[in-house]
N, C-alpha and C positions, 0 to 999 in steps of 0.2 A: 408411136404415140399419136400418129396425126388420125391413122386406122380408128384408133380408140375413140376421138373426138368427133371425126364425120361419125361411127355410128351413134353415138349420145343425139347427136344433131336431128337425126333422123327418126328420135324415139317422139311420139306423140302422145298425145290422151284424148279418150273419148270416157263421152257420158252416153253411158248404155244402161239399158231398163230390162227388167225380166219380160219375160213372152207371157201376152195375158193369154188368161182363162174366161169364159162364159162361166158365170156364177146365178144365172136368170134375172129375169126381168129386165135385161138388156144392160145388168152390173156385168163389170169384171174384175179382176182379180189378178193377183202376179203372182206363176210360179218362179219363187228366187230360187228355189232348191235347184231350178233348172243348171244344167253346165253353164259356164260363160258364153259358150261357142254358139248357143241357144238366145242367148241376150241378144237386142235389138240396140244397135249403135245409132243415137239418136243423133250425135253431134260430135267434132273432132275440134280440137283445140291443142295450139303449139305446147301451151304451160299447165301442170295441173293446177294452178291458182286460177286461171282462166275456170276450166273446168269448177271445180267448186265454188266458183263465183256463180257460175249456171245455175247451180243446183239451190243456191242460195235463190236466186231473184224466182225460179218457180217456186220455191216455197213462200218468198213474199205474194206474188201471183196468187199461188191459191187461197192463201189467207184474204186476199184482197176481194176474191171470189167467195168467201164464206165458204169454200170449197169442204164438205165434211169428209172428218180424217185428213185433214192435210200432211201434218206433217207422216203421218203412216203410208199416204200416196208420194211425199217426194222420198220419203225412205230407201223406197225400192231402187232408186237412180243410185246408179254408183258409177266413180272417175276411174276408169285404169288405163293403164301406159299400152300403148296400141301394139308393142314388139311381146305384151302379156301372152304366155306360150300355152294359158287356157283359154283364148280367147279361139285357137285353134284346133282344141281336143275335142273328140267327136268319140 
């Protein structure tokens, strides 16, 4: 049982984003289709409440920026548990 418990211990989460694309004029763009293994780990966090708490305050952020398309720009961000076994597949 204690096996069972150090590894839970050990499990994290990050917020990672797709791999942008040049779309011109100096826009970009996220391929999500990409694998996970391909995502860029933007941030590591013990809790995923933590994590979605992130994701939450850059969507306040961009709103705050008149940033257009916001919520389609923080979309792309996604929380997963760092022992995730596609974050590994190639």
């Amino acid at each position: 049982m204690k096996r069972h418990v150090i590894t839970l211990a050990l499990v994290g989460w990050y917020l990672i984003a797709p791999p942008a694309l040049p779309v011109g004029q100096g826009m970009l763009a996220w391929d999500a289709t990409a694998p996970l293994s391909e995502w860029e780990i933007l941030y590591g966090y013990d809790r995923a409440a933590d994590c979605q708490a992130m994701i939450k305050k850059k969507l306040n952020s961009a709103y705050a920026r008149n940033h257009p398309n916001a919520e389609r720009w923080v979309s792309q961000f996604l929380c997963i548990a760092s022992d995730d076994p596609r974050l590994k597949q190639k």
